[in-house]
C-alpha positions in Angstrom: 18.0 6.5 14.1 18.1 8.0 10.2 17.6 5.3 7.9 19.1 6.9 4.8 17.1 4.8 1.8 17.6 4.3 -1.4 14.8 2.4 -3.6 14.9 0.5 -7.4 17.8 -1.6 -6.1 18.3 -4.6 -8.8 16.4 -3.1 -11.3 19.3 -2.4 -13.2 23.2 -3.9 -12.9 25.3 -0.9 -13.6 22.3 1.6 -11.8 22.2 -0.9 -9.0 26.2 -0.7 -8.6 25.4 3.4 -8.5 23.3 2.6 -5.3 25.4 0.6 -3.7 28.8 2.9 -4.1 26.6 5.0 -1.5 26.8 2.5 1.1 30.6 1.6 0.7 31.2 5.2 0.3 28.3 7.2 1.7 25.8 6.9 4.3 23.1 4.4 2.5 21.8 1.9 4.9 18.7 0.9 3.4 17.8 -0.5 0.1 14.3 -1.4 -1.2 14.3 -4.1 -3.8 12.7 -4.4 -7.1 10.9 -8.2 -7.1 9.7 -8.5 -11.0 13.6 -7.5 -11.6 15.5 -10.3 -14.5 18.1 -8.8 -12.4 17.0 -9.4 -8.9 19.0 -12.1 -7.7 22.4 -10.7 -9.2 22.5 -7.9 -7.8 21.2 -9.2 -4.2 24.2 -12.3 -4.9 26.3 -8.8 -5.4 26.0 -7.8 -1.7 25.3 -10.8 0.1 28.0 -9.6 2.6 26.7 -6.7 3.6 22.8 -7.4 3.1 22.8 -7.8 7.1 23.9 -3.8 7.3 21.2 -3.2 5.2 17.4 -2.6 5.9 16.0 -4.9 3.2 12.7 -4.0 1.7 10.2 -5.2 -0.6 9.4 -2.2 -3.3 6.1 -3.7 -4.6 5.9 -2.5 -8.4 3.1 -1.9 -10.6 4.9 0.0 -13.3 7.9 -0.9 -14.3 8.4 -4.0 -16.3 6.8 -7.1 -16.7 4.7 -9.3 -13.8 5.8 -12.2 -12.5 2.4 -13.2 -13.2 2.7 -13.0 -16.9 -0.7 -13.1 -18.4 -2.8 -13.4 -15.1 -2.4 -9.7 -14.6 -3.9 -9.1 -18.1 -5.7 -6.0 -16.9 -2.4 -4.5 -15.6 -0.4 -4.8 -18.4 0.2 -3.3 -22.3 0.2 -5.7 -25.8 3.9 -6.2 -24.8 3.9 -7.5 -21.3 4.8 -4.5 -19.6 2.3 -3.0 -16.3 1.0 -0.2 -17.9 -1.8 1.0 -15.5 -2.0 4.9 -14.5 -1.7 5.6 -10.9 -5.2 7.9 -11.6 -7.2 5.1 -13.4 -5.9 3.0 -9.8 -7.2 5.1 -7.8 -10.3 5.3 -9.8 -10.9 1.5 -9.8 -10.1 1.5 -6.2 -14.1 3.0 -6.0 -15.9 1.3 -8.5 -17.0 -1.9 -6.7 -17.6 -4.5 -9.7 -14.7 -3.5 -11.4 -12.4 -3.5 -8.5 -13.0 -7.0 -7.9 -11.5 -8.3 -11.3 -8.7 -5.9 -10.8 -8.5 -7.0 -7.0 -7.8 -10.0 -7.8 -5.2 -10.0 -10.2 -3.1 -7.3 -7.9 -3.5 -10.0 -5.1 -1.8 -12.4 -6.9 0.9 -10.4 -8.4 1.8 -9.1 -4.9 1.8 -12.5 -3.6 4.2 -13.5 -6.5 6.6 -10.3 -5.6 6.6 -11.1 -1.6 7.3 -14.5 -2.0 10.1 -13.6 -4.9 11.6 -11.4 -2.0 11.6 -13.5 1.1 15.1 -15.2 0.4 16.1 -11.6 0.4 14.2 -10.4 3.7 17.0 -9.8 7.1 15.9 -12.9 9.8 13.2 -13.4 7.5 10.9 -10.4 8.3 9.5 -8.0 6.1 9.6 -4.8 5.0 7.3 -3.4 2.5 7.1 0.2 0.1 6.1 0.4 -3.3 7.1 2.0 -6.8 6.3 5.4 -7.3 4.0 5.0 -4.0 1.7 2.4 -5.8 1.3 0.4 -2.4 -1.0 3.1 -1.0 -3.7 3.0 -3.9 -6.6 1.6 -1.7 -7.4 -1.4 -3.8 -3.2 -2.3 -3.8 -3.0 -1.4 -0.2 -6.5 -3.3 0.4 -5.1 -6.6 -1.6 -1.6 -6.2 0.7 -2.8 -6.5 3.6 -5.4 -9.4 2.2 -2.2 -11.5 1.4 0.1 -10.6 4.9 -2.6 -12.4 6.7 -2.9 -15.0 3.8 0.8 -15.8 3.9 1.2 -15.4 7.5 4.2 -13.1 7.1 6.2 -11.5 9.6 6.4 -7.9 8.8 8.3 -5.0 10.8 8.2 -2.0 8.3 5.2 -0.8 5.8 6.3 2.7 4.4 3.6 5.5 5.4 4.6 8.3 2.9 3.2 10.8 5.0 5.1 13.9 4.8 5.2 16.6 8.2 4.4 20.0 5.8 5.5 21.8 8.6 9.0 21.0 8.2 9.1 22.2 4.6 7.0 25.9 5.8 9.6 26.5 8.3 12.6 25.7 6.1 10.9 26.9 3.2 13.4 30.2 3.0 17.0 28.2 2.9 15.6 25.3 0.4 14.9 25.1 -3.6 13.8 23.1 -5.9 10.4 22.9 -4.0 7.6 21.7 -7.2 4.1 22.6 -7.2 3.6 18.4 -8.3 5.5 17.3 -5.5 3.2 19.4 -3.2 0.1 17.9 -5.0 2.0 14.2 -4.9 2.1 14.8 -0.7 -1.2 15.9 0.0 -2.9 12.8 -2.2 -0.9 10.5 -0.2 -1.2 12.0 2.9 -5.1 11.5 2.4 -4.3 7.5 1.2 -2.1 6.9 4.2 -5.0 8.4 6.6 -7.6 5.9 4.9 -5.3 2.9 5.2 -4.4 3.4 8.4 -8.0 4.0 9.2 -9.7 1.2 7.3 -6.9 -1.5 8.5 -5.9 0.1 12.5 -6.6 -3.4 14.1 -4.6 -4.6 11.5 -1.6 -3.2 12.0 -2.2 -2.3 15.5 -1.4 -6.2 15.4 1.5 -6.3 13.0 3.4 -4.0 15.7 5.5 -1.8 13.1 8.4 0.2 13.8 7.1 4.0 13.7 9.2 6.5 11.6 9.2 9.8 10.8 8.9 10.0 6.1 10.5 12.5 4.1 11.2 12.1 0.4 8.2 13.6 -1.4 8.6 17.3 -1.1 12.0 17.2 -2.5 11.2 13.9 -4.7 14.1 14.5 -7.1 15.9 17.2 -5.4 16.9 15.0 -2.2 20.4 17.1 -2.7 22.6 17.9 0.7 22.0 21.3 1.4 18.3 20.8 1.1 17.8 18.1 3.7 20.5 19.3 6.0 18.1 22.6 6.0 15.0 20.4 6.8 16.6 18.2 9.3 16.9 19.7 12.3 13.0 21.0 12.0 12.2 17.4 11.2 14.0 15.8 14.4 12.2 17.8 16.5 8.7 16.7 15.1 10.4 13.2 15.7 11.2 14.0 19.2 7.5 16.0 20.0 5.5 12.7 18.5 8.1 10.4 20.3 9.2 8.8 17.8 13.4 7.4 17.2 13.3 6.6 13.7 13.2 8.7 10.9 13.5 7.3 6.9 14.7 9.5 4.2 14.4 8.5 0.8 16.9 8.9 -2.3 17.3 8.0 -5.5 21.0 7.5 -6.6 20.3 4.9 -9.1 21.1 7.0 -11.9 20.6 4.9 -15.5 23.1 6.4 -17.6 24.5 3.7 -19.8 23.0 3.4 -23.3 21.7 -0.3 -23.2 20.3 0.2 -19.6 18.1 2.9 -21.2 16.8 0.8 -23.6 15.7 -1.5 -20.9 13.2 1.0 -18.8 9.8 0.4 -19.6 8.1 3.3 -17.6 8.2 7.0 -19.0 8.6 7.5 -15.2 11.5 5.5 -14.5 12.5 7.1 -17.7 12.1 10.8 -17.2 13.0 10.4 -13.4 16.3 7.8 -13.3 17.8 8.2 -17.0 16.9 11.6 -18.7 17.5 13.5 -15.5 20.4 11.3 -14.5 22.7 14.3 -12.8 19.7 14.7 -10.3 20.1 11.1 -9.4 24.0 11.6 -9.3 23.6 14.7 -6.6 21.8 12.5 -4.5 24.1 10.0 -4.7 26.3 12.9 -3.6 24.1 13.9 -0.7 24.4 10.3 0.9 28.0 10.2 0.0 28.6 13.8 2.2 26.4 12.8 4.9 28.1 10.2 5.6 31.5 11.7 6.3 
């Protein structure tokens, strides 16, 4: 099965409708969902007919926005409120052991505050779980998330493993663009993260029992357009089929923001540069779920 995903669901009304065209018109059947959203529960109240045709996930955010923990998460956060810690200085922190265990703490508490945000929003109750811009596989985030599964007791079907198959890319390298240097950077630092998590917590989720799939979405972060993943599919579904595995998520970004006083309301230069100032990008992957689902 291809789980066609789009994340940054109710971070934004109109942006959020964008999304959500794909699945009435397109082939979108999973959403992930953004918990510190003032928006949240409007947009989810939005498709609450559908929401069972959708694979509902948490998207765990550390940079866009404000906490739900306000002032607790004093050491993720700028003079105005808004997370502003570098996915670098993160990953930094996620070595230095006294430090970590101030900054531990807080991200603990904030990702208890977005799970439990979510759960009225979870399909039969069960979890899924990603993160924005890939935060959830900074060791100390990763470390605190599975800290607060077993806290919580939650059931949980789904943690996203952005670990891109390269080979899929070198043998459809010659019938693809828009390939960036970053993106192959982007894929090899999380392909090491995923290998640690997976390794420091295997018992762990050896007992969660996820579903397996097959990731793509970083190569081509951004340039998730139709004729490039067409070209990469086939090489991709036979990697599926060698490592005997059924599902397979690929993961778009439709959302464009390109009303005025949505701008205004983006917090991260990221979600700025990525969603609103390179807006048609979003639109042509919007376009790519809408053609594959004909």
């Amino acid at each position: 099965m291809i789980e066609f995903h789009a994340d940054d669901y109710g971070l934004l009304p109109v942006q959020s409708r964008h999304i959500i065209d794909c699945y009435y018109n397109g082939a979108l059947n999973g959403i992930s969902i953004m918990p510190n959203s003032p928006y949240l529960k409007e947009c989810m109240d939005a498709i609450s007919g559908i929401k069972k045709d959708l694979a509902v996930a948490v998207h765990l955010n550390f940079v866009a926005g404000k906490p739900l923990t306000g002032k607790k998460a004093g050491k993720l956060i700028d003079k105005d409120g808004n997370f502003n810690i570098g996915f670098v200085k993160l990953l930094l922190i996620s070595y230095i052991p006294v430090v970590r265990v101030a900054y531990s703490r807080q991200i603990r508490r904030e990702i208890r505050a977005q799970l439990t945000a979510c759960a009225p929003y979870m399909n039969d109750g069960i979890f899924r779980i990603d993160g924005h811009v890939h935060y959830h596989m900074l060791p100390i985030v990763f470390d605190a998330l599975m800290a607060e599964i077993r806290l919580l007791d939650i059931p949980v079907s789904y943690i996203r493993f952005p670990r891109e198959e390269l080979s899929i890319y070198r043998k459809s390298f010659e019938f693809i663009r828009d390939i960036k240097p970053i993106n192959v950077v982007k894929s090899l630092v999380l392909n090491a993260l995923v290998k640690r998590n997976i390794k420091k917590h295997e018992r762990a989720l050896e007992n969660l029992k996820l579903e397996k799939s097959l990731f793509m979405g970083i190569m081509l972060s951004g340039h998730m357009f139709y004729n490039n993943v067409k070209e990469c599919l086939p090489f991709a579904e036979e990697i599926a089929k060698e490592k005997g595995i059924e599902n397979m998520e690929l993961l778009f970004h439709p959302g464009d923001v390109s009303e005025e006083e949505e701008m205004f309301q983006l917090t991260a230069k990221s979600d700025i540069d990525f969603l609103a100032e390179n807006s048609h990008n979003r639109e042509k992957e919007a376009e790519a779920l809408i053609e594959f689902g004909r």
